[in-house]
DRENKOL-496753 format. One record per residue (C-alpha): residue number from 1; x, y, z. Coordinates in steps of 0.001 Angstrom, whole numbers, plus 524288, in hexadecimal, padded with zeros to 5 digits. Example, Ala and Ser with C-alpha at 12.3 -4.5 7.8 and 13.67 -1.06 7.14 Angstrom:
<nodes>
- n, east, north, up
- 1, 8300C, 7EE6C, 81E78;
- 2, 83566, 7FBDC, 81BE4;
</nodes>
This chain:
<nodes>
- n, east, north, up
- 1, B1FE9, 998A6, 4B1A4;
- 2, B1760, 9A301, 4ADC1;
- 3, B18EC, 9AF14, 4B3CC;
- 4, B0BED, 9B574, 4B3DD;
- 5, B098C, 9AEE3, 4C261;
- 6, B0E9E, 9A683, 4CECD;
- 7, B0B03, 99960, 4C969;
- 8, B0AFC, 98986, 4CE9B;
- 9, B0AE4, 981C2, 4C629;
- 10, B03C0, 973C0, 4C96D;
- 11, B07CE, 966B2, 4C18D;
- 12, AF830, 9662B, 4BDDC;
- 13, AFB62, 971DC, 4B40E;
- 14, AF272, 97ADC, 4BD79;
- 15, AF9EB, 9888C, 4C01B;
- 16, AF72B, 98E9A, 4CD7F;
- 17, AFA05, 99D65, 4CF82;
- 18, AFC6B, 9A167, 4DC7B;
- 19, AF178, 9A8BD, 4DF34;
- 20, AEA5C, 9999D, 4DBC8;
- 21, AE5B4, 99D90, 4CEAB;
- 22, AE7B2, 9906A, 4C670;
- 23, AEA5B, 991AB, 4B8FE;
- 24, AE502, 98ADC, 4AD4C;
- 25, AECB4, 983DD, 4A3FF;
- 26, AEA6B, 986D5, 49552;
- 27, AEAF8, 97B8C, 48B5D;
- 28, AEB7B, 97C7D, 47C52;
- 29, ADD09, 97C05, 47594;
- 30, ADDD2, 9715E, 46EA4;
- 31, AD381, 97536, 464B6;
- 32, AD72B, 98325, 45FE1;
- 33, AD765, 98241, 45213;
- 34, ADAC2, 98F10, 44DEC;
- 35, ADEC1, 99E0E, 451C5;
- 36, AECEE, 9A37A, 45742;
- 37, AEBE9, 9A2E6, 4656B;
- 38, AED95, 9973D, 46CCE;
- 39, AE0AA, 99389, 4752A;
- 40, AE36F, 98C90, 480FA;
- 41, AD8AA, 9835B, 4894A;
- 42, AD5E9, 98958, 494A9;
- 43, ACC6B, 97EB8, 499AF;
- 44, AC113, 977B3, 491CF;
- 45, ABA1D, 983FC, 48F1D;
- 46, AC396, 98D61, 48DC0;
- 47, ACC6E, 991F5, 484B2;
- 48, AD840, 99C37, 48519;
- 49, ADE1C, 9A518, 47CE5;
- 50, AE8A0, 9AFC7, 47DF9;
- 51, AE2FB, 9BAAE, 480DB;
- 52, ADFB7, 9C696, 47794;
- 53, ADB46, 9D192, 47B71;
- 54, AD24F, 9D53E, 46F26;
- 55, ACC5A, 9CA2B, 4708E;
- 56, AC911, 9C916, 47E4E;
- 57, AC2BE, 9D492, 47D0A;
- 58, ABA70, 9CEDC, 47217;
- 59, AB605, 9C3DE, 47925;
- 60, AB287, 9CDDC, 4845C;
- 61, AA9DE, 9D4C9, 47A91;
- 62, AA3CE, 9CAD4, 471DC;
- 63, A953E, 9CDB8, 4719B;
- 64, A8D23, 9C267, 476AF;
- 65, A870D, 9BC2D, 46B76;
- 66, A96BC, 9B95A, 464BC;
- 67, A971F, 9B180, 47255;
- 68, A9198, 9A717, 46D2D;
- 69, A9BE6, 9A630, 461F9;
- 70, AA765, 9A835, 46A89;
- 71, AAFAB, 9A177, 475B9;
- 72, AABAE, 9A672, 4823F;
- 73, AB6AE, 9AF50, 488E4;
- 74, ABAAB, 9AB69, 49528;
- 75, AC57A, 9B3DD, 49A3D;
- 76, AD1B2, 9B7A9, 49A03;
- 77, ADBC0, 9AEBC, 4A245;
- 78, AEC6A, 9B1B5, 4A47C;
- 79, AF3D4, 9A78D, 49E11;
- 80, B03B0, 9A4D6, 4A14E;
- 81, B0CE9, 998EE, 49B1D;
- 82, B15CE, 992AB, 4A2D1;
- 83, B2127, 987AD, 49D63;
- 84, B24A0, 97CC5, 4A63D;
- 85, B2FF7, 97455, 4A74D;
- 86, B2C0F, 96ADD, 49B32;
- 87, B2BAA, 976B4, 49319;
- 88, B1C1B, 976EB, 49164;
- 89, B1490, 983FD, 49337;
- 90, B0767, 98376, 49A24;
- 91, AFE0B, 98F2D, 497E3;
- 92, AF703, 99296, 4A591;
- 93, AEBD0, 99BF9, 4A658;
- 94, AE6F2, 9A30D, 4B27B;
- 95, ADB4E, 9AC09, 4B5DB;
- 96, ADF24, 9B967, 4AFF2;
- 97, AE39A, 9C44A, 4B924;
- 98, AE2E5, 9D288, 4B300;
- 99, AEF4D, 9D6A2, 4BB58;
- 100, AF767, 9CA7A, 4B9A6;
- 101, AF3A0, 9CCD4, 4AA5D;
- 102, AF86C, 9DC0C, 4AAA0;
- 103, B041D, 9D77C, 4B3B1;
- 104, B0ABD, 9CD15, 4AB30;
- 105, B0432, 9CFD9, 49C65;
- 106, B0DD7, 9D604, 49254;
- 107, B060D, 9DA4D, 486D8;
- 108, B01D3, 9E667, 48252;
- 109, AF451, 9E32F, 483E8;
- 110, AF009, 9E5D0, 48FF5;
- 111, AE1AE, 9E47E, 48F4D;
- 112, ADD6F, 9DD0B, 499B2;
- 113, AD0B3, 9D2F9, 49BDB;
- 114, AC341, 9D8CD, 49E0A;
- 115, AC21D, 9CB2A, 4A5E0;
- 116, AC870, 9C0A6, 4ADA6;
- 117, AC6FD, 9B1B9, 4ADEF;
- 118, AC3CC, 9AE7D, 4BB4E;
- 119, ACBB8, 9A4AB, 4C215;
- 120, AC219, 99BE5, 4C627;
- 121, ABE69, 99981, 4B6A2;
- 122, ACE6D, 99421, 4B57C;
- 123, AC9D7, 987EC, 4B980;
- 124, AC978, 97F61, 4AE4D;
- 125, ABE1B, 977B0, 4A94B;
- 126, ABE8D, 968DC, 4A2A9;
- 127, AC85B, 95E9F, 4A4D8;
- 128, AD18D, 965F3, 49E02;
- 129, AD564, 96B00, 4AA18;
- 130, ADCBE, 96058, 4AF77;
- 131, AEB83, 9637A, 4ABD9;
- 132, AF217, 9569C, 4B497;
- 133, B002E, 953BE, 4B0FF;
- 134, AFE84, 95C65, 4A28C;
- 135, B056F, 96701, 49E25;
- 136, AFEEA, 9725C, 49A4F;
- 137, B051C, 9774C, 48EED;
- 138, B0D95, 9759A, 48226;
- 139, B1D3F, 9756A, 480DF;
- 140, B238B, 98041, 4840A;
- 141, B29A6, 98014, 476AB;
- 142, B1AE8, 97CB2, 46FD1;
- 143, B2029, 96E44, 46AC3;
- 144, B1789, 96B03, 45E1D;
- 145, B104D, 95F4F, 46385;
- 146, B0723, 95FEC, 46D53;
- 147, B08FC, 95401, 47348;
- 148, B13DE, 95B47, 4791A;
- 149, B0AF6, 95F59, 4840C;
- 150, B0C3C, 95317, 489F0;
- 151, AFF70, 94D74, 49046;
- 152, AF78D, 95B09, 48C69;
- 153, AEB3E, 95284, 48BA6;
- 154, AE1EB, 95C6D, 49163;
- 155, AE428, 965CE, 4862D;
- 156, AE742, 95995, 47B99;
- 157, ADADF, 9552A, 47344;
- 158, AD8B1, 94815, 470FB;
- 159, AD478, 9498A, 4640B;
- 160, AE14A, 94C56, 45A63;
- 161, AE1BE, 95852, 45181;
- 162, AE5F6, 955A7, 44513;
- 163, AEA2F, 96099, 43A0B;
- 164, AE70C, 961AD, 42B6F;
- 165, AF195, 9655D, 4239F;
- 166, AEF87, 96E06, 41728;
- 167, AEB0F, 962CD, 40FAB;
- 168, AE21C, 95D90, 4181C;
- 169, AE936, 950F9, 41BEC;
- 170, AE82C, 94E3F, 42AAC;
- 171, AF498, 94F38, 431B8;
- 172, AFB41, 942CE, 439EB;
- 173, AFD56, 94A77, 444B6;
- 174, AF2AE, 94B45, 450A2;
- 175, AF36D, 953CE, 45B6A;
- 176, AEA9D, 95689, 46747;
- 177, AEA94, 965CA, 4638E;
- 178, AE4CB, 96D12, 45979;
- 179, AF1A8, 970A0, 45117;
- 180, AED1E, 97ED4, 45331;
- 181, AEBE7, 97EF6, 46058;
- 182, AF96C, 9790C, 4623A;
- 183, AFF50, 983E7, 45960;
- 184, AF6DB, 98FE0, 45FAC;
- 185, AFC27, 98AE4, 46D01;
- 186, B0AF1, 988F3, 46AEA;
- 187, B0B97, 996EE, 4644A;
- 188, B0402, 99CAE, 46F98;
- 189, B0E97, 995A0, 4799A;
- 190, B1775, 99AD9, 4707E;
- 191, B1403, 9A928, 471B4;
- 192, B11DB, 9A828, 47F0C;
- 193, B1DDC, 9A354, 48299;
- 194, B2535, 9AE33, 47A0E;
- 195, B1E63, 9B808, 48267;
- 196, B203E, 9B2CD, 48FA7;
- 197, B2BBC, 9BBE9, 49315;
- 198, B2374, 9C6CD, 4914B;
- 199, B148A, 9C1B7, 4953F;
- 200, B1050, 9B63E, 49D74;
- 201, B03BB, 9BA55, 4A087;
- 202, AFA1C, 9B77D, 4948E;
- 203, AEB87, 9B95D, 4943E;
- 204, AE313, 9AEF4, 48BDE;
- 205, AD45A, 9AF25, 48ACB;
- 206, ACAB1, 9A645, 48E39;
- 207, AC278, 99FAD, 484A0;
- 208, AB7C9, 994EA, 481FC;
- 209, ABC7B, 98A82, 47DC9;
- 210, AB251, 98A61, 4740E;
- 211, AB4BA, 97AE5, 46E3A;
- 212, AB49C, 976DC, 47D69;
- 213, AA555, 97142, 47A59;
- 214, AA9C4, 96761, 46E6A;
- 215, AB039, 95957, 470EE;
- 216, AB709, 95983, 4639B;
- 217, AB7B0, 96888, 46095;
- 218, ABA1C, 96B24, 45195;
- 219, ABD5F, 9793D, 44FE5;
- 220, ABB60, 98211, 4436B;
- 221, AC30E, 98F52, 44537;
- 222, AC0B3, 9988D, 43ADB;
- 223, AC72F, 9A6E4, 43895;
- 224, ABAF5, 9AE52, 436CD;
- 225, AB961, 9B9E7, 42DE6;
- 226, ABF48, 9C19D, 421C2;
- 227, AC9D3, 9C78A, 42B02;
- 228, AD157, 9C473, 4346C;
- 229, ADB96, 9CF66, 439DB;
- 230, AD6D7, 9D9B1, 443DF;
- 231, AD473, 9E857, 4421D;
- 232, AE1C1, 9E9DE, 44B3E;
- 233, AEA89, 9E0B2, 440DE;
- 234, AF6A3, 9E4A8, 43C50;
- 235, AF66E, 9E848, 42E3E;
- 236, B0032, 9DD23, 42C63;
- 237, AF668, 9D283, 432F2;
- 238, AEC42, 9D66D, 42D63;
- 239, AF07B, 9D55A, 41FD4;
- 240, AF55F, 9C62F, 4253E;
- 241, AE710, 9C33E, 42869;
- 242, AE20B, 9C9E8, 41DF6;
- 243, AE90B, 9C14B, 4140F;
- 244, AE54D, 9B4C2, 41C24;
- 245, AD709, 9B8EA, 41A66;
- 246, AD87D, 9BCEC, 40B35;
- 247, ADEC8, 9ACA4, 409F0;
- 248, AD751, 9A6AE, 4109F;
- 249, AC73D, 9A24E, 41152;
- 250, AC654, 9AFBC, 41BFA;
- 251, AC4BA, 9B973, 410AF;
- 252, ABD16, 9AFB6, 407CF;
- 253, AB46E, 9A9AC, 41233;
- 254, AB6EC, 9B105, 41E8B;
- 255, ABA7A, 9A5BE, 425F0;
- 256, AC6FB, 99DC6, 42646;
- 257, ACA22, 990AB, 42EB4;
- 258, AD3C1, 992C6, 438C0;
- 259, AD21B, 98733, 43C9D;
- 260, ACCBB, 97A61, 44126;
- 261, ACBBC, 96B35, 447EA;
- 262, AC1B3, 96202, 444A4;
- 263, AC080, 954EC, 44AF7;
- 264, AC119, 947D4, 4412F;
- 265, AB704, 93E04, 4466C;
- 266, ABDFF, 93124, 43C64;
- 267, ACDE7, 935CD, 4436F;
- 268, AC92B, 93CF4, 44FC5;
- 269, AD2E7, 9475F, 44E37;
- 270, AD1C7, 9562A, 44C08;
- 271, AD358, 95C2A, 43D83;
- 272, ADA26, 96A4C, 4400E;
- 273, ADCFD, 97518, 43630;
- 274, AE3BC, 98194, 43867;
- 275, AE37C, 99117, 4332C;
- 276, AED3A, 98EAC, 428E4;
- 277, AE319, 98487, 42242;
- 278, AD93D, 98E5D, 4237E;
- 279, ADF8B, 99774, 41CE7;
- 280, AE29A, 99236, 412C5;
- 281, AD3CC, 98D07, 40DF6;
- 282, ACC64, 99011, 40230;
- 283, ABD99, 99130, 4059D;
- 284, ABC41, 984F7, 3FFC8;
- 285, AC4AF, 981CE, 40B82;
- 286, ABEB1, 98822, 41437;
- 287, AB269, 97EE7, 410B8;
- 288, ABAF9, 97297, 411E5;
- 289, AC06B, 9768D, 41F88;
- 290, AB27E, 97AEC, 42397;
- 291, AADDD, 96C3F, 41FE9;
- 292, AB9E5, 964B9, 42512;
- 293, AB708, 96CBD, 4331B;
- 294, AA95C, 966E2, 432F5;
- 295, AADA2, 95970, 42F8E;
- 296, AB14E, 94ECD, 43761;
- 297, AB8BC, 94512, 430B4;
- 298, AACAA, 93D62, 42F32;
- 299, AA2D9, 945ED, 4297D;
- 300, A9ECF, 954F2, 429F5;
- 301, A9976, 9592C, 434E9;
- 302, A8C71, 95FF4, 42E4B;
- 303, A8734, 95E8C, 43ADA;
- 304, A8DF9, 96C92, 43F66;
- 305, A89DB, 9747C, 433CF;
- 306, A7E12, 978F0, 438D2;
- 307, A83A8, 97B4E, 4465A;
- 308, A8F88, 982C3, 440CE;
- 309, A8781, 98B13, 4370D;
- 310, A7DCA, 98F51, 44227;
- 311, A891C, 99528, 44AE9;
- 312, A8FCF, 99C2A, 43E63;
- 313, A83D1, 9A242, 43C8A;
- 314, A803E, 9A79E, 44A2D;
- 315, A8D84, 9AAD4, 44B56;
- 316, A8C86, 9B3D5, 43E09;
- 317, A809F, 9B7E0, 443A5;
- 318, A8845, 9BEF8, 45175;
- 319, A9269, 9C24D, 447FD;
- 320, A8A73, 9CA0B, 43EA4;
- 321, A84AF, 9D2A3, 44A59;
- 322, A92B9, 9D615, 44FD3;
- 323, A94DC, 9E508, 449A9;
- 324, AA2B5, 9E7AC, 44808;
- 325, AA7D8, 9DA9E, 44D49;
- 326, AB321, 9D72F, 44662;
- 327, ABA4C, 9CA14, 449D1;
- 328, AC707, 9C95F, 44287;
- 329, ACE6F, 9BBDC, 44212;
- 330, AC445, 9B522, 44BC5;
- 331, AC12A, 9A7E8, 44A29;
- 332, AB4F9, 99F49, 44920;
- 333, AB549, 99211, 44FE9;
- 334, AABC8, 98742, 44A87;
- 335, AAC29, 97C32, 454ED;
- 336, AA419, 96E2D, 45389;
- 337, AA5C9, 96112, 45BDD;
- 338, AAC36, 9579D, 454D0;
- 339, AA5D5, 94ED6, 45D05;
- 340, A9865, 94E72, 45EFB;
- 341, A8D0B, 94471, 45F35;
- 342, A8BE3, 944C2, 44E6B;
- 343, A99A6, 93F9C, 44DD4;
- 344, A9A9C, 9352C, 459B8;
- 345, A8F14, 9300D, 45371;
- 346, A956F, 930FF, 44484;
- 347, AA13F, 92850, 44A17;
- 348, A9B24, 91F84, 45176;
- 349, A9393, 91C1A, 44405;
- 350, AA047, 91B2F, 43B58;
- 351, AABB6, 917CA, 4436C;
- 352, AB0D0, 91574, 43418;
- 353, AB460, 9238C, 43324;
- 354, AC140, 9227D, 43CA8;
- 355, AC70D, 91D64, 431CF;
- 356, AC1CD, 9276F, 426C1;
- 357, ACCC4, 93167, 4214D;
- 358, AC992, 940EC, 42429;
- 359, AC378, 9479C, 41593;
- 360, AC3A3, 9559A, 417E1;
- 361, ABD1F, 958C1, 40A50;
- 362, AAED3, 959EC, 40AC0;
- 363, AA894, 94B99, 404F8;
- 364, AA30F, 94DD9, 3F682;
- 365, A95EA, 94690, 3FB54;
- 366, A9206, 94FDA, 4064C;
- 367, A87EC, 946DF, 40A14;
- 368, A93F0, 93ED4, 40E2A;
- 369, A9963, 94799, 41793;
- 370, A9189, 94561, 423D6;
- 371, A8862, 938BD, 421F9;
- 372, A855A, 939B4, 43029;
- 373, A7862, 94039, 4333D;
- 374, A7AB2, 94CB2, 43CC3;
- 375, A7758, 94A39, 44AA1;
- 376, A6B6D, 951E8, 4503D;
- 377, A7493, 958BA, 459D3;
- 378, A79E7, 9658E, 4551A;
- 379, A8A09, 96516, 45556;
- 380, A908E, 96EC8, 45F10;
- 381, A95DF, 978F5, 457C1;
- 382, A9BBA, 9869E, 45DCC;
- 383, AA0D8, 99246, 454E3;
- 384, AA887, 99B70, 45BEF;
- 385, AB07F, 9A7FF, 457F5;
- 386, ABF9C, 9A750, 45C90;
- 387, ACA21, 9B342, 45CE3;
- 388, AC73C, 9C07C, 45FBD;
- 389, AD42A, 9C836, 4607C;
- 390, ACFF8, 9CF0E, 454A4;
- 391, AC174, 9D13C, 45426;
- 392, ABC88, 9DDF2, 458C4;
- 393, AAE3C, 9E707, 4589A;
- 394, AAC08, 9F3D3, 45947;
- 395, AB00A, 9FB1E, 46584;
- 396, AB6F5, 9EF13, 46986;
- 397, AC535, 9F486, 47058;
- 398, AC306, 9FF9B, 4691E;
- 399, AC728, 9FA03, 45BF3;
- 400, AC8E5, A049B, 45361;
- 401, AC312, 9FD5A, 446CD;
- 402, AB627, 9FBA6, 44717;
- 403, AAD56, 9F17F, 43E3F;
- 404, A9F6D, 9F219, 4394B;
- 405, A9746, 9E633, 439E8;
- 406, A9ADB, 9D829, 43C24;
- 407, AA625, 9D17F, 43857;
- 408, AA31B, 9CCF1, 429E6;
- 409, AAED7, 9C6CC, 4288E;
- 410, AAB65, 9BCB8, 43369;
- 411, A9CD5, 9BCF7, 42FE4;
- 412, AA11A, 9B8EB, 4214E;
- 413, AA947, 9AF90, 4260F;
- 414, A9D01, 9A9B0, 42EEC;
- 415, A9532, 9AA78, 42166;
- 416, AA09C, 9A398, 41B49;
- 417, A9FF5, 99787, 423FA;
- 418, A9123, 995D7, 423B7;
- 419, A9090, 9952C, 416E2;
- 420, A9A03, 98BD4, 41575;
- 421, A949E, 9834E, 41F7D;
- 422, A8843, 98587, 419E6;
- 423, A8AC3, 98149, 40EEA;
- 424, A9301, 97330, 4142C;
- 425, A85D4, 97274, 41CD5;
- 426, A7BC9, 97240, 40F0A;
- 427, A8763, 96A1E, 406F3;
- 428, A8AE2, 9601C, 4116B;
- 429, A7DAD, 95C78, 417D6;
</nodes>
């Protein structure tokens, strides 16, 4: 059990602390594409993270027009993992206490929260938060397949994932994770359990879950900028990121994909790629990924160029005014609905297509690629920037460098992408 309080535990997976505070059981987020971290569902809005301190404090201080751009920040709650007698681990999160924190933390950081989630806000939203008969968690000993979780179907999508391997052949194996997420999770179970001698008591924060609006989210995440270590890297790390920058579309383009899922209307399954594809793409590459991201299986979705090209460019717009901003190894998230009223309709026309095989390459008729007129409704689209435990401003912590103007790594970067799907906007429409 975990230490960090006097806990009952109920068969409904609901944790009761005896002074009646109920916890919240965390799931794997079944759509994270990308990053190092593990992010957990908290409920159908809300995202977690483990905590860093940096970047807490960046969220705290973001100035109000880069809201728009990034998740809200909810919070800080107290996380604990406990194993039960199958050998499963369930991650439980409860309203954060400052002198519970200072009591049972271990780590040299001892910065504390500027603010507490309130209890009341624990409550979970959505059906998600029915947890009858299910266990909360994965193996103890983080078996490879997920359908180890037995009967995990509130945090299970019903859609498959499927991965591309190097050549871009589909794989035979479906899962109801993204591969990512899986991976992120059992190496954050992993690290977590390693420590659990010394700390029990973790603090994650809360997040928007920022794909929580989109039926069929398909999810872009792009390393943004021409560098990615911060000012307080290690000589050795930063040569490490230095050299991933100098091989990779970062130094040539400013951008590099991370990685991504994009629903297939003809299989109904989820396409996913990873870092280690992104790395290793030319910028003719980059281009391909860029157009198999914005196409469906059935056609390309031109529809979302438009949409996607206005938020880059109020985005570069903030970005431009933010002196001395500098946000090293961020990420940008491009998010559409794989589902929306344009492709119900596009299906329900040519049920044919179920049958068609996937061509990633762009058509040599571009006419071809999307004979379906686009629907007078403008797509949802959302652009958000991820991962601040680098970035910093002037005066912020007192960092001791100090950078003039905006970030022109990241605003090249933004320039990078609009032009490129600028130019698939004039070629393919």
């Amino acid at each position: 059990m975990c230490v960090c309080q006097t806990m009952e535990v109920g068969k409904h997976g609901k944790n009761t602390t005896h002074t009646g505070d109920r916890g919240v059981l965390l799931e794997p987020f079944i759509h994270q594409v990308g990053g190092h971290s593990s992010m957990m569902r908290y409920d159908d809005h809300t995202v977690c993270k483990p905590l860093i301190t940096r970047e807490q404090r960046f969220y705290e201080s973001l100035p109000p027009e880069m809201k728009e751009f990034t998740p809200e920040y909810k919070g800080v709650v107290s996380v604990c993992f406990e194993g039960d007698s199958d050998g499963y681990i369930n991650l439980v999160a409860y309203p954060y206490v400052e002198s519970e924190a200072l009591e049972h933390e271990d780590t040299p950081e001892r910065d504390q929260p500027r603010r507490k989630h309130s209890r009341r806000s624990l409550n979970r939203s959505g059906s998600g938060s029915d947890h009858k008969e299910e266990k909360a968690g994965l193996p103890a000993d983080c078996m490879e397949s997920i359908q180890d979780t037995r009967g995990q179907k509130s945090f299970h999508s019903d859609v498959p994932f499927q991965m591309l391997d190097g050549n871009s052949s589909v794989s035979s194996e479906k899962i109801t994770f993204n591969p990512w997420s899986l991976r992120c999770h059992k190496q954050q179970l992993s690290r977590m359990r390693s420590e659990s001698k010394e700390r029990k008591l973790y603090k994650f924060l809360l997040l928007e879950n920022v794909v929580h609006h989109f039926k069929l989210p398909c999810v872009l995440d792009l390393k943004m900028g021409t560098r990615q270590h911060g000012d307080d890297a290690s000589e050795e790390k930063a040569a490490r990121q230095m050299k991933k920058c100098a091989q990779s579309t970062s130094a040539t383009l400013g951008v590099r994909v991370c990685g991504m899922q994009v629903y297939q209307l003809d299989t109904g399954h989820y396409l996913c790629r990873n870092k280690y594809y992104g790395r290793g793409l030319s910028i003719e590459g980059f281009r391909s990924a860029l157009y198999q991201y914005l196409h469906n299986g059935v056609e390309l979705r031109n529809d979302l160029f438009e949409p996607i090209l206005s938020k880059l460019r109020s985005l570069k717009a903030v970005l431009e005014r933010q002196a001395s901003y500098r946000f090293y190894s961020s990420s940008l998230l491009i998010i559409y609905d794989g589902k929306d009223a344009r492709s119900e309709t596009n299906m329900e026309s040519r049920p044919e297509v179920r049958l068609k095989q996937v061509d990633l390459s762009p058509p040599e008729n571009l006419q071809d690629a999307s004979s379906t007129e686009s629907s007078t409704t403008q797509p949802k689209v959302d652009v958000r920037m991820i991962d601040f435990a680098h970035s910093t401003f002037k005066g912020f912590r007192d960092d001791p460098t100090v950078h003039d103007g905006p970030d022109r790594g990241y605003v090249f970067g933004l320039e990078s992408l609009t032009n490129i799907i600028g130019q698939m906007r004039d070629e393919y429409q």
